[in-house]
C-alpha positions in Angstrom: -43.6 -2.7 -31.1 -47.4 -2.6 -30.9 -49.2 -1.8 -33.7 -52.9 -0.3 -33.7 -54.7 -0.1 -36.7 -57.4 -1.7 -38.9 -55.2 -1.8 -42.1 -52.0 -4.2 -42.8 -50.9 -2.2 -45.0 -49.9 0.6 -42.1 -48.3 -2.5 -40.4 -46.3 -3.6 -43.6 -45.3 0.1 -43.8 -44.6 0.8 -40.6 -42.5 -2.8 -40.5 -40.4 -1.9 -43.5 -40.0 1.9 -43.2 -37.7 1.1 -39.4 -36.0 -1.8 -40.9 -35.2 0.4 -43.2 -33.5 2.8 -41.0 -31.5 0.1 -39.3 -34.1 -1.2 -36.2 -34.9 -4.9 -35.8 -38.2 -4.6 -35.4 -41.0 -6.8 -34.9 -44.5 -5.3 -35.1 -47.4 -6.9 -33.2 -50.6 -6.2 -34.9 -53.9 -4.9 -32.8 -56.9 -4.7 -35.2 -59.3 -3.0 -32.6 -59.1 -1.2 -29.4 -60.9 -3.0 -27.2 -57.5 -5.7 -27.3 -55.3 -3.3 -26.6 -55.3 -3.7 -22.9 -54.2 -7.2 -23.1 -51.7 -6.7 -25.6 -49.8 -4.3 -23.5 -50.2 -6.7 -20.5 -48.3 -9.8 -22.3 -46.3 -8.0 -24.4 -43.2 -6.8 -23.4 -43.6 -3.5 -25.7 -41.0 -0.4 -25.9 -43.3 1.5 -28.2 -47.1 1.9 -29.3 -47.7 2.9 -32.5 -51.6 4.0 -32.9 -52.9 5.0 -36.2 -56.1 7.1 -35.3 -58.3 9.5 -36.9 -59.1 13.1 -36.1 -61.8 11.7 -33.2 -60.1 13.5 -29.9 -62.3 10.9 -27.9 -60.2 7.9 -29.4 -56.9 9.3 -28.7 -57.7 9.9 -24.9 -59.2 6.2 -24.8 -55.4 4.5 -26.2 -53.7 6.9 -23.8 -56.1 5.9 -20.6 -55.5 2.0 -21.7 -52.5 2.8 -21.8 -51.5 5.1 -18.7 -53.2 1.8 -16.9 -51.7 -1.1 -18.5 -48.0 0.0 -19.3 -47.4 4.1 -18.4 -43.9 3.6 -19.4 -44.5 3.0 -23.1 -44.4 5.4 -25.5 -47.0 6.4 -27.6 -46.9 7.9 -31.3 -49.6 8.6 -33.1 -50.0 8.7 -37.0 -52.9 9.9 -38.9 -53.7 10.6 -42.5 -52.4 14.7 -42.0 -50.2 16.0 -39.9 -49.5 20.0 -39.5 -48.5 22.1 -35.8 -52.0 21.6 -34.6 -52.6 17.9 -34.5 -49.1 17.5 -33.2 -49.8 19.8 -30.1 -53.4 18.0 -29.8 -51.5 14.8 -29.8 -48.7 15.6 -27.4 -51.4 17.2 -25.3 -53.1 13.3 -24.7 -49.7 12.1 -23.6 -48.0 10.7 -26.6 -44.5 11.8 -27.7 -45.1 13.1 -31.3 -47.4 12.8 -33.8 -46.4 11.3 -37.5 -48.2 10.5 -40.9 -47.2 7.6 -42.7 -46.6 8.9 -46.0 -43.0 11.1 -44.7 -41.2 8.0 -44.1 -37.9 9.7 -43.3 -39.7 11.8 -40.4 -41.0 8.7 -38.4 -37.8 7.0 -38.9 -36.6 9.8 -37.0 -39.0 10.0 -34.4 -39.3 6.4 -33.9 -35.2 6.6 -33.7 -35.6 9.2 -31.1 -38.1 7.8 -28.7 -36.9 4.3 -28.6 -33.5 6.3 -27.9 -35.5 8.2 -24.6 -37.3 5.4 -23.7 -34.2 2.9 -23.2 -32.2 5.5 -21.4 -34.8 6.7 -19.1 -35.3 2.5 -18.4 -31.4 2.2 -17.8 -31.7 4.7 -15.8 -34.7 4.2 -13.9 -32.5 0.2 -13.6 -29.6 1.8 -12.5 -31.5 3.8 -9.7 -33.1 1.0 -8.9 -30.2 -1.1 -8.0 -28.6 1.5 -5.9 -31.7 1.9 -3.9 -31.4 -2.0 -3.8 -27.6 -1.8 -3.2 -28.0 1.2 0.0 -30.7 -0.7 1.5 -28.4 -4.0 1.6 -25.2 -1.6 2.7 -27.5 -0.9 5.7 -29.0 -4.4 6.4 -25.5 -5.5 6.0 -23.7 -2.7 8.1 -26.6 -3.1 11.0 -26.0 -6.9 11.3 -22.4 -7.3 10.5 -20.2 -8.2 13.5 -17.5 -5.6 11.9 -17.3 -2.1 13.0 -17.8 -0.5 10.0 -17.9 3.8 9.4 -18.3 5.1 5.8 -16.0 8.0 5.3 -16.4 11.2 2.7 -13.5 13.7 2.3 -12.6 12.4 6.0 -16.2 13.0 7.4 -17.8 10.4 8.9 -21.3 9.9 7.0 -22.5 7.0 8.7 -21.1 4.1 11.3 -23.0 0.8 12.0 -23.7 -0.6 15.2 -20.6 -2.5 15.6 -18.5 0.6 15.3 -20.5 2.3 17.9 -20.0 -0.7 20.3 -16.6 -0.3 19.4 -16.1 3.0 20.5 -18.2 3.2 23.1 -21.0 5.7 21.7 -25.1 5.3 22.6 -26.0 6.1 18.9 -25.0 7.3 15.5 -25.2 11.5 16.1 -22.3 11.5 18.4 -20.3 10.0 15.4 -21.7 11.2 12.0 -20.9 14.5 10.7 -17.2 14.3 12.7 -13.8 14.3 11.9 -12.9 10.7 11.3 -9.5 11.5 12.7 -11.1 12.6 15.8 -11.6 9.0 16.9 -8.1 7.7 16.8 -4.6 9.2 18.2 -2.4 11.2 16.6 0.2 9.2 16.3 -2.1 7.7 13.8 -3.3 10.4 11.9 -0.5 10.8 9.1 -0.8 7.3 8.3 -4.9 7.4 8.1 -4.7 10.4 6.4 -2.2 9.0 3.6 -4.5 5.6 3.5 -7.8 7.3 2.8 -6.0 9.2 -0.3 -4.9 5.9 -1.5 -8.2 4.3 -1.1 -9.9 6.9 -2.6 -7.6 6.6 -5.7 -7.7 2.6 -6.1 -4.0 2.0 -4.8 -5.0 0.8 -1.9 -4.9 -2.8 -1.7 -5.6 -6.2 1.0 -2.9 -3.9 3.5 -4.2 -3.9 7.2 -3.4 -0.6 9.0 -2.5 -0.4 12.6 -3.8 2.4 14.5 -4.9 3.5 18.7 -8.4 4.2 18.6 -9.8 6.5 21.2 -13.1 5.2 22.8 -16.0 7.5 24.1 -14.3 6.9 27.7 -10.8 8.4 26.9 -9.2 5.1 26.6 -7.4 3.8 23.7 -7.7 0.3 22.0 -4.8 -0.9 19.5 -7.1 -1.7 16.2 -6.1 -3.0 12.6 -8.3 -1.6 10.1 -8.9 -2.2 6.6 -10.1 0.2 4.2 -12.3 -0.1 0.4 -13.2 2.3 -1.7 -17.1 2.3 -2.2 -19.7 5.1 -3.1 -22.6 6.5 0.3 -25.6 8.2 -1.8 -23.9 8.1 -5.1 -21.1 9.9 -4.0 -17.2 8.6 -3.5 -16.5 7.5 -0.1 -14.1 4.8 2.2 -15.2 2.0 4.0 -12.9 1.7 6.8 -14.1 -1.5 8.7 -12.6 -3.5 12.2 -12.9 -7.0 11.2 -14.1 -8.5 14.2 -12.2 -11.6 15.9 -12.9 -15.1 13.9 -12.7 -18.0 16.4 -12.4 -20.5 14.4 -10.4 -24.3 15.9 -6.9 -23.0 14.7 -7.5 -19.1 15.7 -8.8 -20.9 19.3 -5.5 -23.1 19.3 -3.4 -20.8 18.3 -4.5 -18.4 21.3 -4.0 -21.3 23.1 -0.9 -21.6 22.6 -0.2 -18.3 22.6 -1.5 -18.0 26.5 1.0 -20.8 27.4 3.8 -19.1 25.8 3.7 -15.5 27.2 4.1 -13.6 30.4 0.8 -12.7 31.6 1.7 -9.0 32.5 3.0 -7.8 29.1 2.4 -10.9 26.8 5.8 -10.9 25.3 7.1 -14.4 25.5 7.9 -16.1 28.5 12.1 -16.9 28.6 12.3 -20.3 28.0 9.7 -19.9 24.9 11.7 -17.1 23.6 14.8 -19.4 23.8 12.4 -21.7 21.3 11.7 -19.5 19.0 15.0 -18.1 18.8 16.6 -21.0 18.2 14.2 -22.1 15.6 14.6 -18.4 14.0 18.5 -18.9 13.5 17.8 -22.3 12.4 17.0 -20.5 9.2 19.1 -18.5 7.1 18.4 -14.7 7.0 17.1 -13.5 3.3 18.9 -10.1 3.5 19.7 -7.8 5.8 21.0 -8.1 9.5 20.3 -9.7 12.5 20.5 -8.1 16.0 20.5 -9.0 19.6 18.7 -6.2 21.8 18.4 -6.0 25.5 15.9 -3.6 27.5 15.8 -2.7 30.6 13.9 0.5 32.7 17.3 3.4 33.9 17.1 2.8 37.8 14.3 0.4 38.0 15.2 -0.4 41.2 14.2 2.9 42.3 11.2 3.0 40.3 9.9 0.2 41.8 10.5 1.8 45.7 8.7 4.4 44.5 5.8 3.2 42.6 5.7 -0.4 45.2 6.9 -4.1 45.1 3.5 -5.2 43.7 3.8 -2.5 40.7 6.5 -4.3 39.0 4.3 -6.2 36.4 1.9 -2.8 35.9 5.1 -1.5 34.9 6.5 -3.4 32.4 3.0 -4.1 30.6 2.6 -0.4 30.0 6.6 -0.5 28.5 5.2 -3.8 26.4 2.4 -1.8 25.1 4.8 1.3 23.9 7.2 -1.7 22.7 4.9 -3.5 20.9 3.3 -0.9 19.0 6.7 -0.5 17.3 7.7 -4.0 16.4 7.4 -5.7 12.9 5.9 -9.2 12.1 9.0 -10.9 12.2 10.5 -9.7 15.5 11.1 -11.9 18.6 10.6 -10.6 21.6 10.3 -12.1 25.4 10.6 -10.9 28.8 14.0 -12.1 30.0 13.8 -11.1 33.4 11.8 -9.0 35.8 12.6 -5.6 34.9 14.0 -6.4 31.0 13.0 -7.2 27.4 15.4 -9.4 25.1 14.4 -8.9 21.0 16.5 -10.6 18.2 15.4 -8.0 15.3 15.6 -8.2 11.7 16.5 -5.0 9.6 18.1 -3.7 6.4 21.2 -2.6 8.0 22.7 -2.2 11.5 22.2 1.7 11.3 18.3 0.9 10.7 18.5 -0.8 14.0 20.3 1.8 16.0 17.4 4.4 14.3 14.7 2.0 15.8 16.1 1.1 19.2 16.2 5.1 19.8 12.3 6.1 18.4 12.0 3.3 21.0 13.7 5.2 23.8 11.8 8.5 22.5 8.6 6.9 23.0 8.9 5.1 26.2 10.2 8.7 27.4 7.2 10.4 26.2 5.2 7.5 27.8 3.2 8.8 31.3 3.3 5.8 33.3 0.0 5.7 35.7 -0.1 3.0 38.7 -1.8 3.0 42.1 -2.6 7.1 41.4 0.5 7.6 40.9 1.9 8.9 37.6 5.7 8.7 36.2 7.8 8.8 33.3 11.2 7.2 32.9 13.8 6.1 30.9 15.0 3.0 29.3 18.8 1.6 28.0 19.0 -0.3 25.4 22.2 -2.9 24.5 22.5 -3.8 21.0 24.7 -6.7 19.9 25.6 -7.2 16.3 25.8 -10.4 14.6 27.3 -12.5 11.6 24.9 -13.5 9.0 25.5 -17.1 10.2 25.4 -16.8 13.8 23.1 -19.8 14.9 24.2 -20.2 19.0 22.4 -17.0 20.7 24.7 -17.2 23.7 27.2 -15.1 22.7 25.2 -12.7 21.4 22.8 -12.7 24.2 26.2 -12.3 26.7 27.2 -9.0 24.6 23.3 -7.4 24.1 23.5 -7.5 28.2 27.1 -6.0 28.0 26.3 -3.3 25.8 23.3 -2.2 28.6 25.2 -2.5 31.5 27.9 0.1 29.6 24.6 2.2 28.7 23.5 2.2 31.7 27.1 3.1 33.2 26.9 6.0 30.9 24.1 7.7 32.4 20.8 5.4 30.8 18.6 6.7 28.3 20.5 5.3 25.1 21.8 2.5 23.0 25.0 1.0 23.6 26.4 -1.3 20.5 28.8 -3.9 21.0 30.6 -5.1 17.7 32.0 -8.7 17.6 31.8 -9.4 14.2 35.0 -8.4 12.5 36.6 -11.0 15.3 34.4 -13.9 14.6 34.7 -13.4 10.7 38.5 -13.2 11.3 38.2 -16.2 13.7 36.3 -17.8 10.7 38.3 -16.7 8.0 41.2 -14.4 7.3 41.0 -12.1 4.3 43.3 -14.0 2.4 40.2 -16.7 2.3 37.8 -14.2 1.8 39.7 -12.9 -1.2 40.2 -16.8 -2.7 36.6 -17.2 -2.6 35.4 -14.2 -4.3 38.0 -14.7 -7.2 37.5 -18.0 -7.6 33.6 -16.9 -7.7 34.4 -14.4 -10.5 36.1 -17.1 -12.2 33.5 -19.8 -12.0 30.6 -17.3 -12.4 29.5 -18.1 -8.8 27.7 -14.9 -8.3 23.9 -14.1 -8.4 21.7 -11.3 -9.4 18.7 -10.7 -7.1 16.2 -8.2 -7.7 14.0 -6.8 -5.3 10.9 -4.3 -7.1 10.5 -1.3 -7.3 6.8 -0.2 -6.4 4.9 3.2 -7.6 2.7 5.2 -5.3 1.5 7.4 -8.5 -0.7 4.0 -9.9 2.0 3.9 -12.9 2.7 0.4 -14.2 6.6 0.8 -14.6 8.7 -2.3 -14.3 11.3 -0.8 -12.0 13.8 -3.4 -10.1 16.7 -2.6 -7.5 19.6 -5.1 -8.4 21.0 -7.0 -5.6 23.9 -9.7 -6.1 24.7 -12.5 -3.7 27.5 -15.2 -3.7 27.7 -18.7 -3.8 30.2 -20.4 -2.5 32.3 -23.8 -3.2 29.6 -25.8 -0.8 26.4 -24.4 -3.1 25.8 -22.0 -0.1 24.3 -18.4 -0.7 27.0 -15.8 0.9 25.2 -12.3 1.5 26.7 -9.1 0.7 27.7 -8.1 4.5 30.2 -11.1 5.0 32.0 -10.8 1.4 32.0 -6.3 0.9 34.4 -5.8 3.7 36.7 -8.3 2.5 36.4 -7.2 -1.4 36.6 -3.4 -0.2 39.9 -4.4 1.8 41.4 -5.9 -1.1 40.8 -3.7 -3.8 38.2 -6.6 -6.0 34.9 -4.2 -5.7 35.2 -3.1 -9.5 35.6 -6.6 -10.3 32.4 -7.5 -8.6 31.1 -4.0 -9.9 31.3 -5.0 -13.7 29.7 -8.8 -13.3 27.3 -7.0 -11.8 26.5 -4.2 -14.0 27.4 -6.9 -17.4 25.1 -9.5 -16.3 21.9 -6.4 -15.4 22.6 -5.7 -19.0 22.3 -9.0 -20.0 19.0 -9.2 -18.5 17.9 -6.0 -20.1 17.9 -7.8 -23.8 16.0 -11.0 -21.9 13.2 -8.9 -20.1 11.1 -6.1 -20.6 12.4 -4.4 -17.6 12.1 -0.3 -17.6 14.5 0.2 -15.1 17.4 -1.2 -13.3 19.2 0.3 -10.4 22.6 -1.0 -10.3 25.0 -0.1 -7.3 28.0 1.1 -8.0 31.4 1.1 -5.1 34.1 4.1 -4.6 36.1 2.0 -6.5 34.0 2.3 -9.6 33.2 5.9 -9.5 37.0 6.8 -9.4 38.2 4.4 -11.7 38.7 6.4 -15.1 38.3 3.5 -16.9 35.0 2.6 -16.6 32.9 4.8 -18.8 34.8 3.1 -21.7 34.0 -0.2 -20.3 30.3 0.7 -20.2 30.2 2.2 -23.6 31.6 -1.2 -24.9 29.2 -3.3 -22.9 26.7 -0.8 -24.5 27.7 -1.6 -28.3 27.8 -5.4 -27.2 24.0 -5.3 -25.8 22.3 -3.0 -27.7 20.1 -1.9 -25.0 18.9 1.4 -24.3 20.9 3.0 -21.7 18.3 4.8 -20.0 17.6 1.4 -18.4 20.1 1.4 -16.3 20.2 3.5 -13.6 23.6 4.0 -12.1 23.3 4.6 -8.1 25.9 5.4 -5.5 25.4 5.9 -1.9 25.4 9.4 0.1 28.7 9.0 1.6 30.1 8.3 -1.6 29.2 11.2 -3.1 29.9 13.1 -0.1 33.8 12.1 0.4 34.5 11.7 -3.8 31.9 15.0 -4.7 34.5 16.0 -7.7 34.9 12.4 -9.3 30.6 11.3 -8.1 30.0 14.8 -10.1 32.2 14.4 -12.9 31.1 10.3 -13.4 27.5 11.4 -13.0 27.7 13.8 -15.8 29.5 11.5 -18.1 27.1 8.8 -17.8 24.2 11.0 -18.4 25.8 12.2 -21.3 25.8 8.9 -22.6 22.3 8.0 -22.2 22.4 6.4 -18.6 20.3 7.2 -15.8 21.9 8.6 -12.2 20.6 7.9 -8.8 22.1 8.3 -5.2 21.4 6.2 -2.7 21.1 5.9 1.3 20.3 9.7 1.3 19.4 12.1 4.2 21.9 11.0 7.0 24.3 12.8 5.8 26.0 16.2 7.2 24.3 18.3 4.3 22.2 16.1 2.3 20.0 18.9 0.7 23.4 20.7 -0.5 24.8 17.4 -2.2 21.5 17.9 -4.4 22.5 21.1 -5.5 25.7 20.0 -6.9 25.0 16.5 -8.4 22.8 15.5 -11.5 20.2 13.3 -10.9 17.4 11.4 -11.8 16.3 9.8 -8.8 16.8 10.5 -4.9 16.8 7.2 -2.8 15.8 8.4 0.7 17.8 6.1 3.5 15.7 3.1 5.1 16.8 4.2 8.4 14.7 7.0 8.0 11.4 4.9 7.4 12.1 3.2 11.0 9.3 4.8 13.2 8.5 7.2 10.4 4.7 6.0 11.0 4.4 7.5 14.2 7.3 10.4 14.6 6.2 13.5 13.3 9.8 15.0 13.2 11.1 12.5 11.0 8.1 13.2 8.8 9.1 16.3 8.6 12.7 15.6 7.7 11.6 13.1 5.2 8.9 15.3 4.0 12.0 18.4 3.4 14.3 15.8 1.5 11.4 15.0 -0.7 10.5 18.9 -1.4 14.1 19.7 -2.5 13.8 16.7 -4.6 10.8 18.0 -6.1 11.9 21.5 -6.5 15.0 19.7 -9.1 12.6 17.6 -10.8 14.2 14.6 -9.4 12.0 11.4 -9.0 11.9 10.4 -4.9 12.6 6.4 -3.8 12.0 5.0 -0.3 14.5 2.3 0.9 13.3 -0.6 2.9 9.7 0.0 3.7 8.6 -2.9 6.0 5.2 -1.8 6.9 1.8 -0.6 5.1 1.2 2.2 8.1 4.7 3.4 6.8 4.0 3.5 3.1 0.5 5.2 4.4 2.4 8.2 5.5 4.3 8.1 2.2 1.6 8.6 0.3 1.1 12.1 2.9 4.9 13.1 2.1 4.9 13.3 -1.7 7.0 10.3 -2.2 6.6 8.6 -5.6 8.1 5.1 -5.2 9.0 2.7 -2.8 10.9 -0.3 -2.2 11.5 -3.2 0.9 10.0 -6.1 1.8 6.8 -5.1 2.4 6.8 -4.6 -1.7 8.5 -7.8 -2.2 11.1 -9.8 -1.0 14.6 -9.8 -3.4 14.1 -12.5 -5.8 16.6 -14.9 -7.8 16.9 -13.9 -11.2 17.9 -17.0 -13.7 19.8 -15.2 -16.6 20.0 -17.4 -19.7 
């Protein structure tokens, strides 16, 4: 604070009056006027105080040195008496209030309420400061970044930098702002976008990379990954949605390299020898859950097509059934062309059904496809064969011999479909009879050879719950982990699933005094829901653990409940009634899903990962889904996706309504050590 006046005393006053009141103060003393100028220009004041007599001339002088040397101080004045008049006079010159220093309690106030002003109006004028700073970089950096970038408000594109009108193909920014953002890419697209940019806006959008068509200015489409960020355009709330552009770095530049060796030239899928590589190397290594299938692809009457279309249209062809393929593969799928006219793909999925679902979206869309070559345009059909596998399969010939099997026998049945050809119940009974299969799982029991796994359990509402989905694998005699698909069958044959049922459910309740866990789904088998026994099993288990029971949830699948309805219902209600939670599972492929709601008590709905397969990009199965998750709603039970591989997936989620998810593109299972 700058202090003008002739007297100490009105400093020593003025100095002890604001300590007083709480301010740290430090008063600079300024005897005459004429130093007042350079006071204000080396000290870094936030407040003059000017003692000053009833001259009107003097106060226009302090508020000229002032309004040159530092307009942004405020000024009081204090005089000898105060009343209305002087205080208008005063204010009139500029400064803020008028005071006398005899009513100490009235310039502690005013002094209190003007250094209040002035440091909000700086923080402010800071504040404003920096975002004109901060837009002014936005738009250096958007004009020379090598990204594509388009800021997005309530799905209106605001503004696009020069990268994003390369992109697309447009001469300058008024073809683009003011539009539709959704107007640039296909509609295919559009429900995953949609559900992205409500994410985003809501912070639960994180590092995930969605893959969309884009639609350039000449009607042609370019496959595009974008990210998204939530930011602010002119102080208001808006997306970032950015193309990174290409970094060719050594390894991105050998990689591509290699790459270019590896795969066909026509449809970049890899060549057959390479695939034979990579398959190899990919059943080198045990699967982490799930299955395994061989698929093989081939055009309905490509022979034909060809005639038609010409000899030289052949690799036109299958590039433009690569691009419809590819836009519907996951990370880890291997694919290659295997001859001429055909497509081999060892794919990786929760459960065989989930490939069936996928291999038909993929017949769907290569139907829908328009196929345009030498002016001519086409549509045709494709077969696919589908050859399941054991868990431990590691030669691909068999495999490979049966995928080509299964299409010759779709295409004998008039094309257009998936043909499955199962060899797995012979090789397991080649490998081992269930009276092994049997041996080892008792002996497993015995020697506590099983193993939880839990996979998470994610929220799309932003709530931090610790939700898990309990898994179990076994080990057996040599140390090696045994999956659930080569064990059930035999356990379900020979009556040892409610064995297996209670370590499972004993050792989730173990963990539950270990871990601050808020829920765990446990599975439960037919043999479990029917066997009478069990609620007084649980209610011991209960006593011996002391764990809250709503922790537990209790889940059985769809066609459990569907063939058991009396015993599912009358176990449901029970193990509510004793404080557990109820869930079914692998829901919406049944005959009357929505009716099964009606008659069971639940907590939670798990919606079937078969329905997630091309959920992305089929609008009638997000119109199923989106049904399933309004009945849900209308019962006040909480809605779980199964096996979401894919953040354009849990995009369209987001769209439907549905409140959590779960898969491995949450996370993969993971061991838990109990103990």
């Amino acid at each position: 604070m700058i202090v003008l006046t002739r007297s100490q005393d009105h400093v020593e006053v003025i100095n002890s009056t604001l300590r007083n009141a709480g301010h740290a103060v430090h008063c600079s003393w300024i005897r005459d006027l004429h130093d007042l100028a350079d006071a204000l220009g080396q000290i870094n004041a936030e407040m003059l105080i000017a003692v000053v007599g009833n001259d009107p001339a003097e106060l226009s002088t302090i508020m000229h040195v002032r309004d040159q040397c530092a307009p942004e101080v405020p000024v009081i004045f204090a005089g000898e008496q105060v009343d209305e008049d002087s205080i208008a006079r005063a204010m009139q010159h500029g400064a803020r209030d008028m005071v006398t220093l005899a009513h100490r309690q009235r310039l502690q106030s005013v002094v209190s309420r003007e250094l209040r002003a002035f440091r909000l109006e700086r923080a402010l004028n800071s504040t404003l400061t920096s975002a004109r700073e901060s837009r002014e970089q936005l738009k250096a950096f958007m004009a020379g970044s090598t990204d594509a970038i388009a800021q997005v408000q309530e799905g209106i594109v605001v503004d696009v930098n020069p990268a994003w009108l390369e992109l697309f193909g447009y001469p300058d920014a008024s073809a683009m702002n003011g539009q539709p953002l959704m107007d640039t890419f296909d509609q295919q697209a559009q429900s995953a976008l949609k559900g992205a940019l409500l994410a985003c806006l809501q912070g639960k959008w994180t590092d995930h990379s969605l893959k969309v068509n884009g639609l350039l200015s000449d009607g042609s489409a370019v496959a595009l990954d974008l990210e998204l960020a939530r930011g602010e355009f002119d102080g208001e709330p808006a997306v970032r949605v950015c193309v990174p552009a290409r970094k060719r770095d050594v390894q991105a530049l050998g990689q591509q390299l290699t790459e270019a060796i590896e795969r066909d030239g026509a449809t970049g899928m890899l060549q057959r020898r390479y695939f034979m590589e990579h398959l190899h190397a990919a059943l080198g290594r045990p699967i982490k859950g799930g299955v395994r299938q061989m698929l093989y692809i081939e055009p309905d009457r490509y022979t034909k097509i060809i005639e038609e279309l010409g000899a030289l249209a052949a690799d036109e062809l299958m590039a433009q059934l690569a691009a419809v393929l590819r836009e519907q593969l996951h990370p880890q799928d291997i694919v290659g062309r295997f001859g001429e006219g055909s497509f081999i793909a060892l794919i990786e999925r929760g459960t065989p059904r989930d490939v069936e679902v996928w291999a038909g979206g993929v017949l769907r869309k290569i139907k829908d496809h328009v196929i345009r070559i030498n002016g001519k345009s086409i549509t045709c059909t494709c077969s696919v064969g589908i050859a399941l596998m054991g868990a431990r399969t590691t030669d691909p010939v068999g495999p490979i011999n049966d995928a080509i099997q299964a299409l010759q026998s779709a295409h004998d049945q008039g094309g257009d479909r998936v043909y499955v050809i199962d060899h797995t119940d012979d090789d397991t009974k080649m490998e081992a009879s269930d009276k092994i299969w049997v041996r080892l799982i008792k002996s497993a029991l015995m020697e506590n050879r099983f193993r939880l796994m839990q996979q998470p359990i994610a929220s799309l509402l932003g709530e931090e719950k610790s939700m898990f989905d309990i898994l179990v694998r076994m080990i057996d005699e040599a140390g090696q982990e045994v999956l659930p698909s080569e064990f059930i069958a035999a356990a379900e044959r020979n009556d040892l699933m409610k064995n297996i049922d209670r370590w499972i459910v004993g050792a989730s309740m173990s963990l539950c005094t270990t871990r601050p866990i808020e829920r765990l789904f446990v599975r439960l088998s037919r043999d479990s829901v029917v066997d009478r026994s069990l609620p007084v099993w649980l209610a011991n288990q209960l006593k011996a653990t002391r764990i809250d029971p709503e922790r537990i949830v209790l889940q059985v699948s769809e066609s459990v409940a569907t063939t058991q309805l009396v015993e599912t219902t009358e176990f449901a209600k029970t193990m509510r009634a004793a404080g557990f939670k109820f869930a079914i599972e692998h829901f919406g492929t049944g005959r009357d899903s929505l009716q099964l709601l009606s008659q069971l008590p639940l907590d939670y709905m798990k919606i079937d990962g078969s329905l997630m397969q091309g959920l992305a990009t089929d609008r009638g199965l997000q119109q199923r889904v989106k049904v399933l998750v309004d009945g849900a709603k209308t019962r006040n039970i909480a809605t779980i996706a199964e096996r979401v591989e894919d953040a354009n997936t849990m995009a369209v989620l987001w769209q439907l309504g549905i409140e959590f998810l779960q898969g491995y593109f949450v996370n993969e299972p993971e061991q838990v050590v109990l103990g």
